[in-house]
C-alpha positions as CSV (number, residue, x, y, z in Angstrom):
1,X,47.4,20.5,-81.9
2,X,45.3,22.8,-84.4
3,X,41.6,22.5,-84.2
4,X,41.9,21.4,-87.7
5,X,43.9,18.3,-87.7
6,X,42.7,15.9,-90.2
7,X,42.2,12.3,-89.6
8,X,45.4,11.8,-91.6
9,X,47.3,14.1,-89.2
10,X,46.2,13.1,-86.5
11,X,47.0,9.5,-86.6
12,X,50.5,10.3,-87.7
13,X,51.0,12.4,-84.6
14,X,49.8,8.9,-82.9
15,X,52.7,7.2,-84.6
16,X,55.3,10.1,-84.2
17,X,54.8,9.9,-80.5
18,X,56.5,6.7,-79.7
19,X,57.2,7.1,-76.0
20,X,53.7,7.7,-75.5
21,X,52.2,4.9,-77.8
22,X,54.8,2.7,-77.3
23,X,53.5,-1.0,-76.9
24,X,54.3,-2.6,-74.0
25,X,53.1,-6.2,-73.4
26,X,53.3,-8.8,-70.8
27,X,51.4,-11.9,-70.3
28,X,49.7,-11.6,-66.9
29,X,50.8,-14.9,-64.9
30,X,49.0,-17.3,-67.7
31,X,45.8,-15.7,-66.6
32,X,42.6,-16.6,-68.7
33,X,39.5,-14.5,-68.6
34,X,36.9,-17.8,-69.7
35,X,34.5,-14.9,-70.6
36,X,37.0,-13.8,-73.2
37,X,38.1,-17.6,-73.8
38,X,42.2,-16.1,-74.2
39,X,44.6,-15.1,-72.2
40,X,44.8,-11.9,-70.9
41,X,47.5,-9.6,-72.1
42,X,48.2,-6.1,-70.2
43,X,49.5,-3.2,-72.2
44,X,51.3,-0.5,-70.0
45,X,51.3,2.9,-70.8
46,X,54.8,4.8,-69.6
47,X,54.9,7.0,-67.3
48,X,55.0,10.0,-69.4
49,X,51.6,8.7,-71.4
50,X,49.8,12.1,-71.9
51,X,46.5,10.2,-71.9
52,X,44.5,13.7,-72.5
53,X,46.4,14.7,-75.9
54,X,45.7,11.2,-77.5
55,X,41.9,11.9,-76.5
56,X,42.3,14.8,-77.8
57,X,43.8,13.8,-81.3
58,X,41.3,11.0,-81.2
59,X,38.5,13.2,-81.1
60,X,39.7,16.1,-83.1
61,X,39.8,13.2,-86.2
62,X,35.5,13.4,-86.0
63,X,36.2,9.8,-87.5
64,X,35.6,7.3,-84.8
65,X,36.9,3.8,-84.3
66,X,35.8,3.3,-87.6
67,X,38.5,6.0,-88.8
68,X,40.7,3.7,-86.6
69,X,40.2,0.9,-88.3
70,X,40.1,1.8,-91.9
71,X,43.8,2.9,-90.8
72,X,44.3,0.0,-90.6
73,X,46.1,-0.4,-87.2
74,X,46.7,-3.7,-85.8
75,X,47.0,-2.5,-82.3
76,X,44.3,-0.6,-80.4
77,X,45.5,2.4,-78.9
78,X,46.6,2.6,-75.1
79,X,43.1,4.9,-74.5
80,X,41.0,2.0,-75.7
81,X,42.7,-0.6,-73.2
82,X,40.9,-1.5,-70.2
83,X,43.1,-2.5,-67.8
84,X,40.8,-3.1,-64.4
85,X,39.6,-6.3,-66.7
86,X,41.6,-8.4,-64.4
87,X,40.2,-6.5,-61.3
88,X,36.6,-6.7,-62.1
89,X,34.1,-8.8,-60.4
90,X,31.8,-9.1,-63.1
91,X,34.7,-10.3,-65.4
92,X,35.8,-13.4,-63.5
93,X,32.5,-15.1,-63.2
94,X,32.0,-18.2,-64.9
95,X,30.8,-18.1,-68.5
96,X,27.4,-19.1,-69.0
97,X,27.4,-22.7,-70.5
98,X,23.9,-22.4,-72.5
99,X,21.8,-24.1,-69.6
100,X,20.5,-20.5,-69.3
101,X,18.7,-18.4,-71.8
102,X,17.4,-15.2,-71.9
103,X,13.6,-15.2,-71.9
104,X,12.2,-14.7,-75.2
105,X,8.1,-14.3,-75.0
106,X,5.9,-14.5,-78.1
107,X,3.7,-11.4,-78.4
108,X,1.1,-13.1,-81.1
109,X,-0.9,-14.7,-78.6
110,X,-1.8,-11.3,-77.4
111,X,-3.2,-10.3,-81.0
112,X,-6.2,-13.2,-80.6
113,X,-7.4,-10.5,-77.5
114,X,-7.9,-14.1,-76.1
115,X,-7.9,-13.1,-71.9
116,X,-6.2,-17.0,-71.1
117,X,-3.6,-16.4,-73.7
118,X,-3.1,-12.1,-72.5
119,X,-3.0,-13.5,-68.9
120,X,-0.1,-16.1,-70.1
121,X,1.9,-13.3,-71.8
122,X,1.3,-10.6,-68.7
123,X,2.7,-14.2,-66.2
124,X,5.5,-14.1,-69.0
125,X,6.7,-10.6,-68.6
126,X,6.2,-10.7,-65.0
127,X,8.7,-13.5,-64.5
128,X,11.6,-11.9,-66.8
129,X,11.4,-8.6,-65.0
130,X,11.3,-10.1,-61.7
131,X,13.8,-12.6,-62.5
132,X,16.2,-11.4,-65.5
133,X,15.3,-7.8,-66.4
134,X,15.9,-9.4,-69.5
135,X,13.8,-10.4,-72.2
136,X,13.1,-10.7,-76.1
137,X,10.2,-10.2,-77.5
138,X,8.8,-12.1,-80.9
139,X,5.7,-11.1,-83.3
140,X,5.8,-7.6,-81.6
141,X,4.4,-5.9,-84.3
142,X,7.0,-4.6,-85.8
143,X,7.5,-5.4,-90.1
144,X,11.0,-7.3,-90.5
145,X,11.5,-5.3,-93.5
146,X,11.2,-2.2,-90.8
147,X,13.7,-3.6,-88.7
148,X,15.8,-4.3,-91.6
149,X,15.8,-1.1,-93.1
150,X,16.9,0.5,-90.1
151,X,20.0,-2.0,-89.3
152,X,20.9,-1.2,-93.0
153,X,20.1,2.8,-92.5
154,X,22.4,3.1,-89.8
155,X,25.2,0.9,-90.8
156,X,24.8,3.1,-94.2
157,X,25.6,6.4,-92.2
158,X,28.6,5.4,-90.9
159,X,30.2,3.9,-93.8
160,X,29.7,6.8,-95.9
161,X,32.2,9.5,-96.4
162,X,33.9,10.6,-93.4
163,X,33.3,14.6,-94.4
164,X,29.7,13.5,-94.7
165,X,29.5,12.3,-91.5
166,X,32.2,14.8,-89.6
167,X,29.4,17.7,-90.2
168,X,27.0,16.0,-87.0
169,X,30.0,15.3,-84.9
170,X,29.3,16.7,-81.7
171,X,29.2,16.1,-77.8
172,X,26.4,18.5,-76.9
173,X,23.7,16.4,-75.8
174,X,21.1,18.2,-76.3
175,X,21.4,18.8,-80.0
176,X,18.7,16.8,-81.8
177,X,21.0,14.4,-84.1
178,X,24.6,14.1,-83.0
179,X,27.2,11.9,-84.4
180,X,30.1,10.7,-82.0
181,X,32.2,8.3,-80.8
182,X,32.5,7.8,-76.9
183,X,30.1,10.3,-75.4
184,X,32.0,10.0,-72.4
185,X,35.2,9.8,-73.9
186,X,37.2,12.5,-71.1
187,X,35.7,10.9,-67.9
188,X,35.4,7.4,-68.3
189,X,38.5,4.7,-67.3
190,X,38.3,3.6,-71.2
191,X,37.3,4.6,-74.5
192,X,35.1,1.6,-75.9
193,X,35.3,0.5,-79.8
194,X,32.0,1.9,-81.0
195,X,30.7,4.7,-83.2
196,X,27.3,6.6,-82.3
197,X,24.9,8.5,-84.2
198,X,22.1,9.5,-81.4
199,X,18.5,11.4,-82.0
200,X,16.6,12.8,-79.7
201,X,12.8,11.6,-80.8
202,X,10.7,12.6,-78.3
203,X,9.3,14.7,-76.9
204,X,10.6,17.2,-79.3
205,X,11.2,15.2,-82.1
206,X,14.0,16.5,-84.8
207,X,12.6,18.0,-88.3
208,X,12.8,15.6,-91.1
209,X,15.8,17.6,-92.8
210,X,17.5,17.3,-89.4
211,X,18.2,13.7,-90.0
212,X,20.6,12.3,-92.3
213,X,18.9,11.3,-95.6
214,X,21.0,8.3,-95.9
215,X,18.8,7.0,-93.1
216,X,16.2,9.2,-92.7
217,X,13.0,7.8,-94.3
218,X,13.8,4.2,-92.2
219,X,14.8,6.2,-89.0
220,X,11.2,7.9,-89.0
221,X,9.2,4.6,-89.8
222,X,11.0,2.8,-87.0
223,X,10.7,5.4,-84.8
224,X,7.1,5.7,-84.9
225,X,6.6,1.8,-84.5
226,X,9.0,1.7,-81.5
227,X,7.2,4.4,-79.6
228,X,3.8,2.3,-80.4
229,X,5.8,-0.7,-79.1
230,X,6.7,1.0,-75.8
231,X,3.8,2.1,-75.2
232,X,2.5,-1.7,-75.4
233,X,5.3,-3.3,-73.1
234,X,4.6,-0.9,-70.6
235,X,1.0,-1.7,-70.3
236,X,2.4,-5.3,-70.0
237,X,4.6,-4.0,-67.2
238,X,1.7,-2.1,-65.5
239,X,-0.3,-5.3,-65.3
240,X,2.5,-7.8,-64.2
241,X,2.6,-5.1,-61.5
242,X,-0.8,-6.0,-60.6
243,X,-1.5,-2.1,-61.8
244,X,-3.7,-0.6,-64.1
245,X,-2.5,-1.2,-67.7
246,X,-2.2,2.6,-67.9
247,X,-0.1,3.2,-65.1
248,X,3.3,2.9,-66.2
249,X,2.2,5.4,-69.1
250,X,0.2,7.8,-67.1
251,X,3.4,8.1,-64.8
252,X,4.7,10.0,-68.5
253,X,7.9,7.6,-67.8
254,X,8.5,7.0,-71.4
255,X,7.5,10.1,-73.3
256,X,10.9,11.1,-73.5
257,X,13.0,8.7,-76.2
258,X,16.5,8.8,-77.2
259,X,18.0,6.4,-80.5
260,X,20.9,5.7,-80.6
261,X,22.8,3.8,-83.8
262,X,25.7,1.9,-82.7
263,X,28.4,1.1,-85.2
264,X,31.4,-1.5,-83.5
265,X,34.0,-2.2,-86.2
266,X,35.7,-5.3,-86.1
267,X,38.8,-5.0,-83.2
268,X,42.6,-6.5,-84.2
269,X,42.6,-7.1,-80.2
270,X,38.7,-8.1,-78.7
271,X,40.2,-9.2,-75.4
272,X,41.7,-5.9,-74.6
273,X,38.6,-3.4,-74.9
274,X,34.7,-3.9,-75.0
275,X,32.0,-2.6,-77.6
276,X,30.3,-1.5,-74.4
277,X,31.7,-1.7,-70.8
278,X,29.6,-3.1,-68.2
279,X,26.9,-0.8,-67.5
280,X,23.0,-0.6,-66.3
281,X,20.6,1.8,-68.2
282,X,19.5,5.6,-66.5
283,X,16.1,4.9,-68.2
284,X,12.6,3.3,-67.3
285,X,12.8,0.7,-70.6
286,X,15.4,-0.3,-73.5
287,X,14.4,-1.5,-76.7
288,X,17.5,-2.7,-78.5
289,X,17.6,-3.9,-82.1
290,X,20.4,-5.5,-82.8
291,X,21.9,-7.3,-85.9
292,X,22.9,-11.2,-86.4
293,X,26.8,-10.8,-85.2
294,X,25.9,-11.1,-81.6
295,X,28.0,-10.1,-78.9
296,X,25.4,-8.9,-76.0
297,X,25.8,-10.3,-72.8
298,X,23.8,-10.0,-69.6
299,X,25.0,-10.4,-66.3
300,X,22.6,-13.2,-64.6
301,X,23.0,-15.3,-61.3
302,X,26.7,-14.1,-61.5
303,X,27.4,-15.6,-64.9
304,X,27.7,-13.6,-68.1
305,X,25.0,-15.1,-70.6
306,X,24.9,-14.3,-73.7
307,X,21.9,-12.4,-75.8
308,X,21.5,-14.6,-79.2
309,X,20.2,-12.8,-82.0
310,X,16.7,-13.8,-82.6
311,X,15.7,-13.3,-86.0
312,X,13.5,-10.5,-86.1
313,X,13.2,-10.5,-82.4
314,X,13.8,-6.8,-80.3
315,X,15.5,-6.9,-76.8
316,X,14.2,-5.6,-73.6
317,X,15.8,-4.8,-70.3
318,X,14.9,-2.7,-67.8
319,X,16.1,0.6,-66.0
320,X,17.2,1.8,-62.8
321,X,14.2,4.0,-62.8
322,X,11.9,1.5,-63.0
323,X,13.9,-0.7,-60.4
324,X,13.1,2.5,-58.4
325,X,9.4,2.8,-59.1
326,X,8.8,-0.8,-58.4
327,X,11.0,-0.7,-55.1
328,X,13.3,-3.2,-56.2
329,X,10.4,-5.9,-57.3
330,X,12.0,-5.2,-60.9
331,X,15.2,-5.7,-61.3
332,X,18.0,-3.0,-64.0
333,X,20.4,-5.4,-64.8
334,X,24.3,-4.9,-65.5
335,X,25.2,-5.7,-69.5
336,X,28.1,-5.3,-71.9
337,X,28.6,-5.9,-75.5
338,X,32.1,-7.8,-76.5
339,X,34.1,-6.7,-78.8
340,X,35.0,-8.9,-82.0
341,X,37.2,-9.4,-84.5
342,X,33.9,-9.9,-86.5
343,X,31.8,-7.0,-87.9
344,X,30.5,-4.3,-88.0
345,X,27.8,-4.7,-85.5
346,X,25.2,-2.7,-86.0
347,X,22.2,-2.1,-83.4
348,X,19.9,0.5,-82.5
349,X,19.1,1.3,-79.1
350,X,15.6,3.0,-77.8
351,X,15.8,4.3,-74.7
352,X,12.0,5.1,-73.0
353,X,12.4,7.9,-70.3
354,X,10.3,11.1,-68.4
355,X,10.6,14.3,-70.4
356,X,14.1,15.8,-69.7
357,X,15.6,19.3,-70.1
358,X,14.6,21.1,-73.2
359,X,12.3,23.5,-70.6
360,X,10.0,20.7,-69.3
361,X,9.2,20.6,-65.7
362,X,10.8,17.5,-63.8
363,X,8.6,15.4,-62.5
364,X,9.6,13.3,-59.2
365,X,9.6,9.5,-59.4
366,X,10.2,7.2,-56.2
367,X,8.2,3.5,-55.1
368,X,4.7,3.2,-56.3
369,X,2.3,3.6,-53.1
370,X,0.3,0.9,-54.2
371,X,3.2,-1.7,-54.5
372,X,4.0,-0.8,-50.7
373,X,3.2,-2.4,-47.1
374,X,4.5,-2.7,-43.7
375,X,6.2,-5.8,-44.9
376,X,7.3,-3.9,-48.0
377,X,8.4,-0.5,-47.2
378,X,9.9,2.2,-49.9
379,X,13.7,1.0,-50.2
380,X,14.4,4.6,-52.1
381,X,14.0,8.3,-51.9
382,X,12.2,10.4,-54.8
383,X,14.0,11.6,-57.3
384,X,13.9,13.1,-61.1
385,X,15.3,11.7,-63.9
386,X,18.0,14.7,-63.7
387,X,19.2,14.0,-60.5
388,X,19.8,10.7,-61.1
389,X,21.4,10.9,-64.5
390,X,23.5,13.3,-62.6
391,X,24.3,10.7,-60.3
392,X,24.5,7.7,-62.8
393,X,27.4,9.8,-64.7
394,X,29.5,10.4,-61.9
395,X,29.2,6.4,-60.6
396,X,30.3,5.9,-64.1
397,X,27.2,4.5,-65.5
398,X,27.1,2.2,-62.5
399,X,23.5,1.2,-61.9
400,X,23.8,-0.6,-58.9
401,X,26.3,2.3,-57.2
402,X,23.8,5.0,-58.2
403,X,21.0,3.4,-56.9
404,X,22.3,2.9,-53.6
405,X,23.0,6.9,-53.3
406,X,19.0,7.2,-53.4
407,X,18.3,4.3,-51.1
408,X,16.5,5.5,-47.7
């Protein structure tokens, strides 16, 4: 197909190849997925499903689910279908019934620069990480009207025109601001229904007229206080360690951050795709701002537990580097976001990491000497945050698979 197939064109070449999209359904033996709460239907592709074309013709559209949707389709196409749910561990563990809740630790007591009260919060953070890898955090800092006017930023760039938003569509990662849809669209198992507009912050931060104007002003603002906010948790982290408050930071293992803007329109079949697969984070830290839809869920004591939106509360979860650093004492957590027949969802992801590429030097990161013992030896290897990115991508963003490459 041209190059310069429109989003019109390109869906009608969906629809014109009928032995390729044709849907096939069964119900699978009455099975029910309690995660999903509804039976589990199985689509099969035929046998002549030329599953690179319709990636293609998605992605030559530059207009996302969102384009898919505002189609107005009522099935999802076969590339979105992910068909190892019935074969996946993680999906057949029992539903969380509420008796469980994610942390959520109240960062106000720490303003009074009371020590009793900055002891209770460092006790706080030390159980989550140990425990969860999981955790909100309230009176952070952070304005509400901040927070609000990034939600409303982001969810304002992809609703606007689709020409608008086609001129930043791009899967070169190391372009500054880069609008997409499935970053890893030709190697993972499924496409998942989400949009993505992703800026590379720091260390090189983009130029003001780099970003979008729709969201630019709220992008910068939010940016700045996240990075201030970072910088606070891992001082929090440091000491739950038993470290110096500066340790975590004079380790440089989150002056490199990444945003990314998620966008998940509302899906005609949930049970059939995800907003975001099952997954662990490459990264030291995650700050996640998310909207009042819901739909995160963490993967805890072999139960999927959902992450309840907190009003004006930020999530935190860990990484596989800092499961590293801290020789598995902190734990990087699997997670997934559900689709819904609800939305959009908007949320803004922050991910806290070393410098990477753009001609900085890798540094290597492995267990923290001081954290060690006879009784507690290193469990990995050093490694950069290259290397294991590498490594991450090809265990298809499969924390605890990638981790065990590195073990020793």
């Amino acid at each position: 197909m041209s190059k310069l197939i429109n989003l019109h064109s390109s869906f009608t070449f969906m629809r014109n190849h009928k032995d390729s999209y044709q849907e096939q359904y069964f119900l699978s033996s009455k099975l029910r997925f309690k995660s999903f709460k509804a039976s589990v239907v199985v689509k099969i592709m035929p046998d002549n499903f030329d599953r690179q074309s319709h990636l293609k013709a998605f992605d030559e559209t530059k207009a996302g689910v969102k384009g898919l949707f505002d189609s107005g389709i009522k099935k999802i196409p076969p590339i979105f279908v992910h068909h190892d749910h019935q074969n996946a561990d993680h999906n057949l563990v029992k539903q969380v019934n509420g008796k469980e809740k994610v942390p959520a630790i109240d960062l106000m007591m720490d303003a009074t620069n009371d020590h009793i009260n900055h002891s209770d919060i460092v006790n706080q953070v030390r159980e989550a990480c140990e425990n969860w890898g999981f955790f909100q955090v309230i009176n952070h800092g952070i304005p509400t009207s901040v927070l609000e006017d990034m939600l409303h930023g982001i969810r304002l760039f992809h609703e606007q025109d689709h020409v608008a938003k086609s001129e930043l569509y791009s899967r070169d990662v190391a372009r500054k601001v880069l609008y997409h849809s499935n970053i890893d669209l030709y190697y993972s198992k499924a496409a998942v229904w989400k949009d993505t507009i992703t800026f590379n912050m720091e260390p090189s931060p983009p130029q003001p007229e780099e970003i979008p104007i729709i969201c630019r002003n709220a992008l910068i603002e939010y940016g700045k206080c996240v990075m201030e906010l970072a910088v606070d948790l891992l001082r929090l982290i440091s000491e739950a360690l038993g470290l110096n408050p500066r340790y975590l930071q004079d380790l440089e293992c989150g002056e490199g951050h990444v945003m990314k803007g998620h966008y998940y329109p509302p899906c005609p079949e949930p049970e059939l795709t995800f907003g975001t697969a099952d997954h662990t984070d490459n990264t030291f830290l995650t700050i996640l701002l998310q909207d009042q839809i819901g739909g995160l869920q963490v993967l805890h004591n072999s139960q999927w537990i959902d992450v309840p939106p907190l009003p004006g509360a930020l999530v935190i979860n860990l990484g596989d580097m800092l499961q590293i650093v801290t020789n598995d004492k902190f734990k990087s957590v699997h997670h997934r976001v559900l689709a819904n027949k609800i939305g959009p969802r908007i949320s803004v992801a922050s991910f806290f990491r070393p410098r990477y590429g753009g001609g900085f030097e890798p540094r290597s990161y492995g267990p923290i000497k001081d954290l060690l013992s006879e009784a507690n030896p290193a469990v990995y290897r050093d490694t950069t945050i290259a290397e294991y990115t590498a490594q991450f991508l090809k265990e298809s963003m499969d924390g605890s698979a990638a981790l065990a490459h590195f073990k020793l």
